[in-house]
C-alpha positions, 0 to 999 in steps of 0.5 A: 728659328729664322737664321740670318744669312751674314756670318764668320765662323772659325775652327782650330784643330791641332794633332801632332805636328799638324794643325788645321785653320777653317774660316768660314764667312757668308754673305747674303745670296739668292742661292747657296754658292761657296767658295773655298781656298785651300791649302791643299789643292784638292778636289775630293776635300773641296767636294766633302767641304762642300757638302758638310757645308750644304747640310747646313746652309741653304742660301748665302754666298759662302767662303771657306778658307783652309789652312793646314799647317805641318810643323816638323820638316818630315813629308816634305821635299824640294823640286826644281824647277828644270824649265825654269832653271833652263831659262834663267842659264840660258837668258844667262848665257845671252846677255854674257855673250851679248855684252861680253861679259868674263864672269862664270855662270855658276851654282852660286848664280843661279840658286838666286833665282829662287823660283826656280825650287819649290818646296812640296808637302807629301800629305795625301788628301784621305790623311788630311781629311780628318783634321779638316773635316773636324775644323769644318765642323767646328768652324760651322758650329760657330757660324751657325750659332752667330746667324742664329742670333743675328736671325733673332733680331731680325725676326724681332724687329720684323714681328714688330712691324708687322703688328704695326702693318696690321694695326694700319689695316684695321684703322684702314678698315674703319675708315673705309666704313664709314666713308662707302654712305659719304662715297655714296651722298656725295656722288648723288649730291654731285649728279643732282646739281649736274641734271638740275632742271633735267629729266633724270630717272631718280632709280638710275641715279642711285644705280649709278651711286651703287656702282660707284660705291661698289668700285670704291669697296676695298673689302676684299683687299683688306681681307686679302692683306691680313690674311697675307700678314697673318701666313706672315706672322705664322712663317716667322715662327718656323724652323727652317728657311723661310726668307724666299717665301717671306718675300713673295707673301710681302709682295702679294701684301704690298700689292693689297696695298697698292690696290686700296690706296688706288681705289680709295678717295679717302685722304685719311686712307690715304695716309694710312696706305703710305704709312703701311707701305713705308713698314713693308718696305723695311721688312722687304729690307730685313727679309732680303738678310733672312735665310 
């Protein structure tokens, strides 16, 4: 089943003093680019959360955010910023001097500044991987579930219109029957009182009808745009990613379209090509979500 490409999808896994938060959310996208933002700053997670997130999804603009919590203070220390420190005394030092100030610049001054420590977890990407390799997948699970279902209506609603196009089609079709004898009659009746008491060939009159009949023939689209909406109705129906070739099928219809309602002198055919047109357009629109 078609998914949708918009979705959220969370993962909670806690072992031991150790708990891990993945939210994944994706939006529509042209291709599969993903974003992550993690707690622990590491290239070797960010490369294995990007590939289980790959085996999953094939387009979306996907964000992940990763959060690892350690709850007992062990794995943990402090680093003082040196450079830092040296800046805050030195800056200290200046503006005592500077505006002759008696106070001592002393511990207690500068432990203030507290910028100056920086409090660091020890874990090693390969410890923290297995309780974030499991939140992600927990977490795309979810997500997954979630696009499903937004993909079902979609699908749903596009099933619907589509049924709607090819009624449009076939009425199109029954219209265009009848009007290629009146195309014909009319054009004859035309040229007749246009070469009124002239010398006119009556073979090359009716040629010339023929051939304006044969322009005005939209057979062949209308062969065309059903068989484009059939390959429509079948791809809807596939378990894979199908949003990239629903859209090209929708403008070789769209195109069909165009075609009949420029050939075709007919008012009533008219009103139908618009009105198939107006459905396209929303499937366009429900497409541009679809996976």
């Amino acid at each position: 089943m078609a998914k949708s490409m918009t979705g959220y999808g969370a993962g909670k896994i806690k072992k031991g003093d150790q708990e891990c938060l993945v939210e994944i959310r994706t939006l529509n996208n042209k291709y599969c680019d993903i974003f992550i933002k993690n707690s622990i700053p590491s290239l070797e997670i960010e490369q294995k959360v990007e590939k289980l997130v790959k085996e999953k999804i094939s387009r979306g603009k996907v964000n992940v955010l990763i959060k690892l919590n350690k709850y007992g203070s062990e794995g943990e220390k402090v680093i003082i910023k040196e450079d830092l420190c040296d800046s805050y005394y030195g800056a200290l030092n200046i503006l005592k001097d500077k505006y002759k100030l008696k106070e001592e610049i002393n511990l207690d001054t500068l432990i203030k500044f507290k910028d100056i420590f920086q409090v660091v977890r020890e874990e090693e990407a390969d410890k923290a991987w297995p309780l974030i390799e499991e939140a992600v997948k927990e977490a795309l699970e979810s997500l997954l579930k979630m696009r499903e279902r937004e993909g079902k209506a979609l699908i749903k609603d596009i099933k619907a219109r589509i049924k709607e196009v090819i009624k449009l089609i076939d009425q199109i079709e029954k219209y265009s029957q009848l009007s290629l004898p009146a195309y014909k009659d009319d054009f004859l009746k035309k040229i007749k009182n246009l070469t009124e008491g002239l010398k006119v060939e009556e073979e090359r009159i009716e040629l010339e009808a023929a051939i304006f009949a044969e322009k005005s023939d939209i057979t062949e689209e209308i062969i065309r745009a059903r068989s484009h909406l059939n390959q429509l109705s079948d791809l809807v129906e596939a378990n894979e990613p199908i949003g990239r070739k629903m859209d090209f099928i929708l403008q070789e219809t769209n195109r069909e379209i165009n075609t009949i309602g420029s050939k075709s002198n007919n008012s009533q055919i008219t009103s139908l090509v618009i009105a198939a047109k107006s459905e396209l357009e929303k499937i366009r629109e429900q497409t541009q979500n679809i996976e």
